[in-house]
Structure formats: C-alpha cells, structure tokens
C-alpha positions, 0 to 999 in steps of 0.5 A: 468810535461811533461808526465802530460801535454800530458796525459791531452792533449790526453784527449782534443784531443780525446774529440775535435775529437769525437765531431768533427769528427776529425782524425788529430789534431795539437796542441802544448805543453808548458812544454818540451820548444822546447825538442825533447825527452821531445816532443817524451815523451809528445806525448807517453803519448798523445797516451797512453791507457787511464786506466778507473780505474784511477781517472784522465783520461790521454791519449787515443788519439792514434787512432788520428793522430796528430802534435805537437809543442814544442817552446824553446829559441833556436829551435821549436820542431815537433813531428808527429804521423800517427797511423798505420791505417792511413798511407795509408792515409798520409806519415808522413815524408811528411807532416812534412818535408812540414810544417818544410819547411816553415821556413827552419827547418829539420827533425831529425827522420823519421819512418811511425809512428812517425816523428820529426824535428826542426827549429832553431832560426834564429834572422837574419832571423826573425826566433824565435819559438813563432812566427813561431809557429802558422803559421806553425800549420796553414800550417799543417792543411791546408796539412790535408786539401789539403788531404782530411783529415781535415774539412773544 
C-alpha cells in the first residue's frame, strides 16, 4: 500500500512540475501514518524510474526535489529529498531542520540526498500531527521561496 501510494503520487508530482515549472514540491502521504521507514519507502518509490512498459505509471519523480509528511497518532514523519543536481541549490538538513523548527521537532537522519525527522505529539502543547501539518507544508514552501526555488 505504501509503495502504491508513492508510486502514484510521484506521477502527480511530475505531472504538477512539468506543467508548473516546479523544481520542489511538498506534499503528504496517507498510508505509512507517521512511519518513518514506511515514509523513506514511499518517498523510494516516488523517485523510482518510471518503467513505459507498464501499464500503470508509478514513480518518475526523482529529478524533482521534494518534502513529504506522514501523519500518525504519536509523531508527524518528514522526509526530505534534494536530488543531486540541486544540492548546490538547497542543504537538504537545512531546509528540514528549519521546517522541523517550527513545532520543535528533530531530524532523525541526515545525508545531502535524503533527510528525515519527527514531531512528536505534544497534546500539553497543542501539538498533534493533523494540525501541524499543513502549516509546516506551508513553512517548507515558503523556505523554497525565500530561496529563489518556488513560484511565487
């Protein structure tokens, strides 16, 4: 179901960025519920090489750089990933750690490619993954911008 899921999401995102002009995007998955390992597999076959001979398309979206967000009952999952073309262009740790800032969360994992962290819930804190979500979709898009990176 994970693999499903972010093989057919990889084909919106490269749809979306062909037509936008988009070289990031960010989004989030249902299926791995806040799974860091389940996200890293999703977002694997986001990226995965689209094969033509199939009849559905899955994948291809791996020239595209992207943040993706899991929610699940105890943690928000974020996975970043900055293909290699563009890390001249964007740290990838840095663009998670300052969208992972804004509800205190931590990264987990950090390579130039690939990058991923958590939030916990905090329920003292009003902190809980749906919530958070879209805000911090919100702050990782307007880093890109900041950048140079995402249309206005």
């Amino acid at each position: 179901k994970v693999v499903k899921e972010g093989g057919k999401r990889g084909v919106e995102i490269e749809g979306a960025a062909d037509m936008g002009g988009l070289q990031f995007f960010c989004t989030s998955v249902d299926e791995p519920e806040g799974d860091l390992d389940l996200l890293l597999e999703s977002v694997k076959a986001m990226n995965a090489k689209s094969d033509p001979t199939e009849e559905e398309r899955k994948g291809g979206s791996g020239h595209i750089g992207k943040m993706i967000f899991s929610a699940g009952v105890d943690q928000l999952a974020v996975a970043a990933y900055v293909p290699e073309e563009k890390q001249g262009d964007l740290v990838c740790e840095e663009w998670l750690k300052t969208v992972l800032a804004l509800f205190g969360g931590e990264v987990t994992a950090s390579a130039k490619d690939v990058c991923t962290g958590v939030v916990k819930t905090n329920s003292d804190k009003g902190i809980f993954p749906l919530k958070i979500r879209e805000p911090m979709i919100l702050e990782a898009n307007n880093f890109l911008r900041k950048k140079g990176l995402f249309p206005e």
